[in-house]
VEXDREN-2710 file (C-alpha; in Angstrom, 1 decimal):
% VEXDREN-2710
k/r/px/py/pz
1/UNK/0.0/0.0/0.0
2/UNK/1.4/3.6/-0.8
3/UNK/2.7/5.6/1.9
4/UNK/2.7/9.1/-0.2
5/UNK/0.3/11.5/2.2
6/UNK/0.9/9.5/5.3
7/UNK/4.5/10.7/6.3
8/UNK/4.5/14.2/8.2
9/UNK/6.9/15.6/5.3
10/UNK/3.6/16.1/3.2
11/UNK/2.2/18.4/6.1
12/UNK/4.9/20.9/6.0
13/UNK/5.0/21.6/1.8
14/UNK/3.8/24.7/1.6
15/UNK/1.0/25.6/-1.3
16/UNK/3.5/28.0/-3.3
17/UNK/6.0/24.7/-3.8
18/UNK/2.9/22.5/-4.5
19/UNK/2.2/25.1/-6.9
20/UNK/5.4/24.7/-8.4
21/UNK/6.0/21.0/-8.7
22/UNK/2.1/21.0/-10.4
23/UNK/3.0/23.5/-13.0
24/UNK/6.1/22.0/-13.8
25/UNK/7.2/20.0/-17.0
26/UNK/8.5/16.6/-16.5
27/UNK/11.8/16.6/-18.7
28/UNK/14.3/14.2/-19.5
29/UNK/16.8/12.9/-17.3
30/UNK/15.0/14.7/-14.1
31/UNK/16.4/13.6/-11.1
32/UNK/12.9/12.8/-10.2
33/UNK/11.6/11.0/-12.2
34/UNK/11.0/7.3/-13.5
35/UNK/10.7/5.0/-16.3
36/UNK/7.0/3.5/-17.3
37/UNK/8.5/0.2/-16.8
38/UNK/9.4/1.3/-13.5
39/UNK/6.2/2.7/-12.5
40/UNK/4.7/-0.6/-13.7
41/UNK/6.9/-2.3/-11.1
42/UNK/5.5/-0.1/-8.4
43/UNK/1.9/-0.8/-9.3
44/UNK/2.6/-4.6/-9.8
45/UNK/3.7/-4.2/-5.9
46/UNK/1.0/-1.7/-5.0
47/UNK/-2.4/-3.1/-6.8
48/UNK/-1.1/-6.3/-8.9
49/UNK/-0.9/-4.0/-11.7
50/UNK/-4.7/-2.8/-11.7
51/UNK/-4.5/0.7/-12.6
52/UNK/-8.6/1.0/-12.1
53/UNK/-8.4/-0.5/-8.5
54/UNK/-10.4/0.9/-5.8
55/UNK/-10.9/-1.7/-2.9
56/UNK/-12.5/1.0/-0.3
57/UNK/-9.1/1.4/1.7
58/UNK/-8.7/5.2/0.9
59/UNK/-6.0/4.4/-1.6
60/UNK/-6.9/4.6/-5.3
61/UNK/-5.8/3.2/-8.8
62/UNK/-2.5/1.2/-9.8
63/UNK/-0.1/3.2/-7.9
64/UNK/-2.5/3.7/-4.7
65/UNK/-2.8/7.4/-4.5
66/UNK/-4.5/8.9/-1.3
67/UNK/-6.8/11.2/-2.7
68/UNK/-5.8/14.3/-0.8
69/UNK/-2.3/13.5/-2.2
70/UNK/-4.3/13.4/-5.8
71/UNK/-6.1/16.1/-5.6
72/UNK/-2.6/18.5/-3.9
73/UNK/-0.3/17.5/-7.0
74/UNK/-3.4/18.8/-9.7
75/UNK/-5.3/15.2/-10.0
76/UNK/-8.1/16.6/-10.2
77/UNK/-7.2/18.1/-13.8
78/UNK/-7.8/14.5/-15.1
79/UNK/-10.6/12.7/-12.8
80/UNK/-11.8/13.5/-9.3
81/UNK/-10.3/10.1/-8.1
82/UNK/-7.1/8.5/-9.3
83/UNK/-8.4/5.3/-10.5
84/UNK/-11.2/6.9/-12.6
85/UNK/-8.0/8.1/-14.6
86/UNK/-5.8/6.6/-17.3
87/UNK/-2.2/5.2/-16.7
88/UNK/-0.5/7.5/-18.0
89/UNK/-2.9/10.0/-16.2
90/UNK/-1.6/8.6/-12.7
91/UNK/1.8/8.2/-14.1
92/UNK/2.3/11.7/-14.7
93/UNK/0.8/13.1/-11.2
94/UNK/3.2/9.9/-9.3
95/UNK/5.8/12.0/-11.2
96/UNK/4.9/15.3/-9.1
97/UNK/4.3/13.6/-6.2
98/UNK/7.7/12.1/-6.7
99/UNK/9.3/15.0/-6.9
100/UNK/7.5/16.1/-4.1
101/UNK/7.8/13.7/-1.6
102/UNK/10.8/11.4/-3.0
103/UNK/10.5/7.5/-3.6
104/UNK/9.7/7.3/0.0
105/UNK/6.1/7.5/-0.5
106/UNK/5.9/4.4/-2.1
107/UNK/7.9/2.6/1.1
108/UNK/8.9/-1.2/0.1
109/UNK/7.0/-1.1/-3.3
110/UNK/9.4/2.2/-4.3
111/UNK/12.3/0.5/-3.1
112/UNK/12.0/-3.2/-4.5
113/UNK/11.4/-0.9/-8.2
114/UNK/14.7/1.5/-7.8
115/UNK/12.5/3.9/-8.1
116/UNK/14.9/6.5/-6.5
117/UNK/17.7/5.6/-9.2
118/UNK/15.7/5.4/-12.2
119/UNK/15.9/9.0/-13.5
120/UNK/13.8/8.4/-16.7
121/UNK/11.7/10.4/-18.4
122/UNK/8.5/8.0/-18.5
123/UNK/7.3/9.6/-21.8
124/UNK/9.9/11.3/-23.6
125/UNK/8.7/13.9/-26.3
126/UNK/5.7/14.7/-24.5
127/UNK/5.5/19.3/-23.7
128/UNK/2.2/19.1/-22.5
129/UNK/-0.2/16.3/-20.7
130/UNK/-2.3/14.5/-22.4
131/UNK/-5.7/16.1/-22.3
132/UNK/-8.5/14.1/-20.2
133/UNK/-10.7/11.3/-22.3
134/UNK/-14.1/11.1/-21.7
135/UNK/-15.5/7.2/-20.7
136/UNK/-18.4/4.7/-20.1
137/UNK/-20.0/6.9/-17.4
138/UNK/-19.4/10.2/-17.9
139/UNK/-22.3/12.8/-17.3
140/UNK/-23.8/14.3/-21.1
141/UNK/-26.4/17.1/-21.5
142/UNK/-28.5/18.7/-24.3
143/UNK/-31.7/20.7/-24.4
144/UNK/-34.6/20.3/-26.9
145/UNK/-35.5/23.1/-28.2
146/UNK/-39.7/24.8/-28.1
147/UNK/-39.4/24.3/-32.2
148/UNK/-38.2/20.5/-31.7
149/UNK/-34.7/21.3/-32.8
150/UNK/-32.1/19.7/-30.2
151/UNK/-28.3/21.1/-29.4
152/UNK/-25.9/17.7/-29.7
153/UNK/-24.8/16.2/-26.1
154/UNK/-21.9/18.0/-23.9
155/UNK/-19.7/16.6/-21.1
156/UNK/-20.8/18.2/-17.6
157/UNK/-17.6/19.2/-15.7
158/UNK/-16.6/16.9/-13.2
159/UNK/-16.6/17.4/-9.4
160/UNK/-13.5/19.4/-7.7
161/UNK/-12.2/20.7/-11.2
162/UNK/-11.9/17.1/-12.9
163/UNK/-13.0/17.1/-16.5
164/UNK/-15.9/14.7/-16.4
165/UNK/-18.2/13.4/-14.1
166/UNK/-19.1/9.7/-13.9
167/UNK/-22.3/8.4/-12.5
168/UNK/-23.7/5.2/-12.4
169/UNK/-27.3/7.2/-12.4
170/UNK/-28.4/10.6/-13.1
171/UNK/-31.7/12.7/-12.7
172/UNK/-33.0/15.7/-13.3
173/UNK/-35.9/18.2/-12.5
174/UNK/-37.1/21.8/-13.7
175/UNK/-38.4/24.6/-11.8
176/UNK/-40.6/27.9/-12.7
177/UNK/-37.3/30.1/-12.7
178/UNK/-36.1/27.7/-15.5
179/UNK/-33.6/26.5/-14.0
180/UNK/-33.1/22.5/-13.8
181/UNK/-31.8/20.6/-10.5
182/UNK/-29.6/17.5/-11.1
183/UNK/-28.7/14.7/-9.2
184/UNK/-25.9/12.1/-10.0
185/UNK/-24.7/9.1/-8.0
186/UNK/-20.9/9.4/-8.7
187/UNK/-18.3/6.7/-9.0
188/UNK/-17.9/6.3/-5.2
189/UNK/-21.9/6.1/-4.8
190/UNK/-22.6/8.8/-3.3
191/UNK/-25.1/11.7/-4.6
192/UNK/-24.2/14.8/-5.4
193/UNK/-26.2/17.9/-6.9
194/UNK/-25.5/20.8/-9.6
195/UNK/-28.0/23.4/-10.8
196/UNK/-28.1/24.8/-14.7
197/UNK/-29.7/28.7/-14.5
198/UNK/-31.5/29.7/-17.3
199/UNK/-28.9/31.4/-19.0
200/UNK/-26.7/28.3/-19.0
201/UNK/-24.4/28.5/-16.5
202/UNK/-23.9/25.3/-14.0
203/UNK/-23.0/25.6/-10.3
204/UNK/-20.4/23.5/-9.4
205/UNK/-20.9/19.8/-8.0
206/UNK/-21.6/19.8/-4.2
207/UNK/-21.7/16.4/-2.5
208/UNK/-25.2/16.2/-0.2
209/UNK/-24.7/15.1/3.7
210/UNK/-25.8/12.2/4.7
211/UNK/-28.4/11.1/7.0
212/UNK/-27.9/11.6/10.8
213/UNK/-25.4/13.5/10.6
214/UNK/-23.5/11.0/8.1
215/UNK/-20.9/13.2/5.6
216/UNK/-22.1/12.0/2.4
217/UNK/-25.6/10.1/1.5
218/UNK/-24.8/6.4/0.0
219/UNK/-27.5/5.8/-2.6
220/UNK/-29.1/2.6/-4.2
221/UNK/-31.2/4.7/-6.8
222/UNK/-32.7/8.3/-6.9
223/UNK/-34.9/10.7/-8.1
224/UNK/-35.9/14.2/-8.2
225/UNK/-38.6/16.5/-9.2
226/UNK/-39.3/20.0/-9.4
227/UNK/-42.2/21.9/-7.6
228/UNK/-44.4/24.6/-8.9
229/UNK/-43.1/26.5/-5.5
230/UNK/-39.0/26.8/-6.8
231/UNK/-38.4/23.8/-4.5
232/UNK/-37.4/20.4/-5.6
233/UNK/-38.2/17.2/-3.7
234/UNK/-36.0/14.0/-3.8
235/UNK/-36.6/10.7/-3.1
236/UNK/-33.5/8.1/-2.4
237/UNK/-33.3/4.5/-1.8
238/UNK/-30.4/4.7/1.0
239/UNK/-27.5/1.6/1.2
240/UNK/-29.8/0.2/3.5
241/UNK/-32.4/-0.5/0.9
242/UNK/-34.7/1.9/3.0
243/UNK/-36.6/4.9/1.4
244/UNK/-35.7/8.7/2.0
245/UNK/-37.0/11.9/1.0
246/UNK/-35.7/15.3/1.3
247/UNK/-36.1/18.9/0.0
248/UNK/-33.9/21.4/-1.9
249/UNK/-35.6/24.5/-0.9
250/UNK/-36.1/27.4/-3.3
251/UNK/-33.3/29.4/-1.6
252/UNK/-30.7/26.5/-2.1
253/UNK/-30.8/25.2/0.8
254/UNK/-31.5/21.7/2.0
255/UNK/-34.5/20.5/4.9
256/UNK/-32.2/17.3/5.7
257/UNK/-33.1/13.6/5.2
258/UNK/-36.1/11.9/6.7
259/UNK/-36.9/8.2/6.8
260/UNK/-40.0/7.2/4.8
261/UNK/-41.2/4.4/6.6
262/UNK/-39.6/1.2/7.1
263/UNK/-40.2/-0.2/3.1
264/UNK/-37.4/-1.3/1.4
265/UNK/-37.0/-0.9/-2.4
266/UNK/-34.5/-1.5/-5.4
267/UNK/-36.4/1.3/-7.5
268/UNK/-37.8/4.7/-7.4
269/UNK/-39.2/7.6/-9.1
270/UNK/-41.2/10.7/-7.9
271/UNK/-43.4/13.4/-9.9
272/UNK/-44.5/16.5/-8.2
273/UNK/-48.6/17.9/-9.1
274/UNK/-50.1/21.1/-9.3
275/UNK/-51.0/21.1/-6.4
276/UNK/-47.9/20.6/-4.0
277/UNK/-48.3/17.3/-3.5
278/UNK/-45.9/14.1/-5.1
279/UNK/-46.3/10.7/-6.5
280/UNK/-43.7/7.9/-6.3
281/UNK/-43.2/4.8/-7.6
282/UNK/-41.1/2.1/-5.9
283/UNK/-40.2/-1.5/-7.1
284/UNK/-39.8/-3.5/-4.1
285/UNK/-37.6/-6.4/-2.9
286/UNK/-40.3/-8.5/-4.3
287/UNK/-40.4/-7.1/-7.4
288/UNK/-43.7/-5.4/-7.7
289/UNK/-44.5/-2.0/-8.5
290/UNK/-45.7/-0.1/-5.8
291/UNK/-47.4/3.9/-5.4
292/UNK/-47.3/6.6/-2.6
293/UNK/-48.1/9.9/-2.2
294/UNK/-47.1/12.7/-0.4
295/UNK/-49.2/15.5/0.5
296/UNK/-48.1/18.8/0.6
297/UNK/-47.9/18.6/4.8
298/UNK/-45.4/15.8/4.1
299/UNK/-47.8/13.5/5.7
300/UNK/-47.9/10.1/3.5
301/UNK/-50.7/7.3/1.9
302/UNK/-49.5/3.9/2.3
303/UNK/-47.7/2.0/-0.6
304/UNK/-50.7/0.6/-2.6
305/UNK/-49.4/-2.3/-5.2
306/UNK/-50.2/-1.4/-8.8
307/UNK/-52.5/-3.5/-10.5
308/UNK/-50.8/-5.4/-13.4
309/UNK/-51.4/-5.9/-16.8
310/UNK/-55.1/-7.9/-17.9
311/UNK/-56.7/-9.4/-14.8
312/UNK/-53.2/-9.6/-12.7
313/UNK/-53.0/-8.0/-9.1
314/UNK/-49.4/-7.0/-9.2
315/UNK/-47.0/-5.8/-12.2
316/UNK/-43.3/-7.1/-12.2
317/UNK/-41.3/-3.8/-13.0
318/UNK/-37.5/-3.6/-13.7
319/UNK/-37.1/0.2/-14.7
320/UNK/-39.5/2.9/-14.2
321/UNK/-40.5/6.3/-14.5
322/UNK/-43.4/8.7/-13.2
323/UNK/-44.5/12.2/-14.4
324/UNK/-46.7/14.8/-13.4
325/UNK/-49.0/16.3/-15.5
326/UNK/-50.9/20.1/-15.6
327/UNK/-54.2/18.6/-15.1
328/UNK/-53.2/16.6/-11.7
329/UNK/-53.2/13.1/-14.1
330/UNK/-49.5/11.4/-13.8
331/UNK/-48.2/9.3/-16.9
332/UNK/-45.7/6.4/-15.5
333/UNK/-43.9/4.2/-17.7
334/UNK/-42.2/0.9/-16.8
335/UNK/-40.6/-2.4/-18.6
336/UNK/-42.2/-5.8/-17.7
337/UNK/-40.7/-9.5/-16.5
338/UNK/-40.3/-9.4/-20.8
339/UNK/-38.1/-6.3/-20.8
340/UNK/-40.5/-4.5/-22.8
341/UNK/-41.6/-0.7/-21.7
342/UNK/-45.6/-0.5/-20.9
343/UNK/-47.3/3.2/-20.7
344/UNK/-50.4/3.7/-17.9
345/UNK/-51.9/6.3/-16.7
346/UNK/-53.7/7.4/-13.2
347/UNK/-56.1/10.2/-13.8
348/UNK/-56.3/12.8/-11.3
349/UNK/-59.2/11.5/-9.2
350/UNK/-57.4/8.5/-8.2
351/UNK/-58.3/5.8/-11.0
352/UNK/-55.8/3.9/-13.4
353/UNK/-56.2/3.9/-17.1
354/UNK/-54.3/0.6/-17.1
355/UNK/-51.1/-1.1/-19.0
356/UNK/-50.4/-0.7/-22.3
357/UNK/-47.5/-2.1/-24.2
358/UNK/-45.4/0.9/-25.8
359/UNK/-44.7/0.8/-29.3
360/UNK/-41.1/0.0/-31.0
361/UNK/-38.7/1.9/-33.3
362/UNK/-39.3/2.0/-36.6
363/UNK/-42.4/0.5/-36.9
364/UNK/-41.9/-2.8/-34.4
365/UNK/-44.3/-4.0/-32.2
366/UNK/-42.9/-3.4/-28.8
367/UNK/-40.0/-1.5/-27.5
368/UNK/-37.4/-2.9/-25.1
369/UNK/-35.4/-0.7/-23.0
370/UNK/-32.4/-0.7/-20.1
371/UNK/-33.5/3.1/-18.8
372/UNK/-36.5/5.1/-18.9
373/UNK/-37.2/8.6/-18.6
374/UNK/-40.5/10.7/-18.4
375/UNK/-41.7/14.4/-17.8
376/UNK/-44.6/16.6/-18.1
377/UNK/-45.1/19.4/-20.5
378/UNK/-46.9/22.6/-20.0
379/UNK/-49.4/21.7/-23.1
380/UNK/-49.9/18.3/-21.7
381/UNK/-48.3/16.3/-23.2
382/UNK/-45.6/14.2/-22.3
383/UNK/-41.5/13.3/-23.4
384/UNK/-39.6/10.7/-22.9
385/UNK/-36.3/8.8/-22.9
386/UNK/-35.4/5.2/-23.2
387/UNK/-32.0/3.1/-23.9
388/UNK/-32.9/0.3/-26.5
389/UNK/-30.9/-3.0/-26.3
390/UNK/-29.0/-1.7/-28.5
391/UNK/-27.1/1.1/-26.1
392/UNK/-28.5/4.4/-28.0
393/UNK/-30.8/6.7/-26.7
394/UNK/-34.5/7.1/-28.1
395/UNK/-37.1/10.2/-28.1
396/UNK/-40.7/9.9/-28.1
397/UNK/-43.6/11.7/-27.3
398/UNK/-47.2/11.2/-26.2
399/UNK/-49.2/13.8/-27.3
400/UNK/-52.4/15.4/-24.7
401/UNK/-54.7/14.0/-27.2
402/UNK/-53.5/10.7/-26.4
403/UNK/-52.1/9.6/-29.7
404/UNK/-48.0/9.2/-29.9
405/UNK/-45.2/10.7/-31.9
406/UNK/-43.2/7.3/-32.1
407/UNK/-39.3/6.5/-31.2
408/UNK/-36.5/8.1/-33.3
409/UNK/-32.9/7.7/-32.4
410/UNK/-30.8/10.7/-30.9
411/UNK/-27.8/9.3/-32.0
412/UNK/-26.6/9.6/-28.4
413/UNK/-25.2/6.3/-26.8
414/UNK/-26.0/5.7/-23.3
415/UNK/-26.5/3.7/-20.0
416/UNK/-28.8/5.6/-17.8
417/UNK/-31.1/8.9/-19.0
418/UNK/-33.2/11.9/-17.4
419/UNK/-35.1/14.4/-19.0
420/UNK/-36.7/17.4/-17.1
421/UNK/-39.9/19.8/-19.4
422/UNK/-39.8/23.2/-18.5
423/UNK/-42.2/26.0/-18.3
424/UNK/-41.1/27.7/-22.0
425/UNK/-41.9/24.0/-23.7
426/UNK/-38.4/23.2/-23.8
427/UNK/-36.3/20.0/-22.6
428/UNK/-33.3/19.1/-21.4
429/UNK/-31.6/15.6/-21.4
430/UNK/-29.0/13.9/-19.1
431/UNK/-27.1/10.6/-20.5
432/UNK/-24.3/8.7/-19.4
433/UNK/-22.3/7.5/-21.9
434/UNK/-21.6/3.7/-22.6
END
């Protein structure tokens, strides 16, 4: 395991010479510096040679960086952790940090590798490092215009300054100010939160506390919607399986997380009404879909099952999605035991329009998906989101009149998507990238 960080050396560099060793170039022949063959010794003896290694002991990737040691020598320029980035990536920040902080901060592994009597330039040639490369995970966004016209996806910065953010799940919600909230559960599952205004501009990642005083919030699956008051409401499915909800208040502040019961889940989805109060849609650890709402004194319903498809009492969901409509109606879809995506509908006075299977691209019969998005539209209708089996990201659209615009590909590939309407008519899409 890597000592660099641990010895009391590190303590006493002041920020000016951290300054220096991140701004400077790596040249040939340093006196700190060291071969890739050598560094591929030291990870052998750190990590077995897994430069992507993160095994929950505070020490990350092939060279086992602490991440305060990462992010002091300018990690963060490339990923917010060190095994989120390449080998070369970590090679060239171990180069700092030797220079820093000597072999020493590898202990035994620097040692058994000579990495104090190396003296190589590990890539020779190079006057500038190697800009950061987008990967399966990364954070994309793009807006959909009022006229239907749609901008093409961008990388969202990354959290603490890195380039990208991964997320294993993303969501997103829109408020009257037209501005959108987003959620994402990063690489080291916890949530953390961003706001786009409505001239563009992002805030920068914040991670959300935990529960009970806990400094970050562990989270199974998420979701968040936006309320006709400026505040959003989110609902989380904690690493104990158990449901929480909390608020993001119109002033940015947060109410803190409260326990929803003792129900457990593996799914969850939430759509905020007219009126104040929300709708959410759990799968749980028995597999059937279930529905809650919360009024708008925070008091709850029970969790009712949803009735399945034909004559059955319960419906088997793997993903779903839930929004909220102008006239109080919600819209939820939701893929089957058979992978396909069904549509319902529960009508504002409290009854269910019942299943219907969704129809495919391009003329097929059904439409299988991995990841389902939904939102409500000031004109009623609705938009939504869905990753084929095939990895790419799908558009349709379900007009108020009831009658359906039909998939068409974004050209966008993906693992997880979100989509948020807001007030003007317009959209805006989250996808992480496969």
């Amino acid at each position: 395991m890597s000592r660099n960080a641990r010895r009391p050396r590190l303590a006493v560099i002041t920020a000016t010479a951290l300054a220096a060793i991140a701004l400077s170039t790596v040249g040939a022949g340093s006196a700190q510096a060291a071969s890739v063959a050598t560094w591929d010794k030291v990870a052998q003896c750190e990590s077995t040679g897994n430069w992507s290694i993160n095994t929950g002991n505070g020490y990350y990737g092939g060279l086992q960086i602490l991440k305060s040691t990462w992010d002091g020598f300018g990690g963060r320029a490339y990923a917010a952790y060190p095994h989120q980035a390449t080998k070369q990536q970590q090679i060239l920040i171990a180069e700092k940090i030797l220079a820093g902080q000597g072999a020493g901060a590898w202990g035994g592994c620097g040692s058994a590798a000579g990495l104090a009597y190396d003296h190589a330039d590990p890539y020779p040639g190079d006057t500038a490092a190697p800009a950061p490369v987008s990967k399966a995970g990364d954070v994309y966004h793009a807006s959909r215009m009022t006229d239907g016209s749609w901008t093409s996806f961008q990388p969202l910065n990354g959290y603490g300054g890195a380039a990208f953010f991964n997320a294993s799940q993303e969501s997103i919600a829109a408020t009257p100010d037209g501005s959108t909230q987003t959620l994402a559960t990063g690489s080291d599952g916890n949530l953390y939160h961003t706001a786009r205004y409505s001239n563009g501009t992002w805030t920068a990642w914040a991670p959300l506390p935990g529960y009970g005083g806990a400094a970050a919030f562990g989270a199974k699956d998420q979701a968040i919607t936006g309320m006709g008051s400026g505040d959003a409401h989110v609902m989380a499915i904690g690493n104990d399986s158990k449901i929480y909800q909390n608020t993001r208040f119109k002033n940015g502040t947060w109410a803190g997380w409260t326990p929803v019961g003792a129900w457990q889940a593996k799914k969850i989805a939430t759509a905020g009404l007219p009126d104040g109060s929300t709708q959410t849609l759990i799968v749980g650890n028995d597999g059937n879909l279930y529905h809650a709402t919360r009024s708008v004194e925070g008091t709850w319903t029970g969790w009712n099952a949803v009735a399945g498809l034909g004559t059955a009492p319960t419906f088997q969901a793997g993903q779903i999605a839930i929004a909220g409509l102008p006239n109080g109606d919600t819209q939820l879809l939701a893929t089957g035991n058979d992978g396909l995506v069904y549509h319902n509908v529960r009508l504002a006075n409290g009854t269910w329009q019942g299943w219907s299977k969704v129809d495919g691209y391009g003329g097929a019969p059904s439409f299988a998906a991995t990841s389902l998005a939904i939102t409500g539209m000031p004109n009623g209708d609705t938009q939504m989101l869905a990753v084929g089996n095939d990895g790419k990201t799908y558009h349709a659209a379900r007009y108020a009149a009831g009658n359906w615009q039909g998939w068409w590909a974004t050209g966008m590939g993906a693992q997880k998507v979100a989509i948020a309407g807001l007030s003007d008519g317009s959209a805006q899409m989250l996808a992480t990238r496969n």
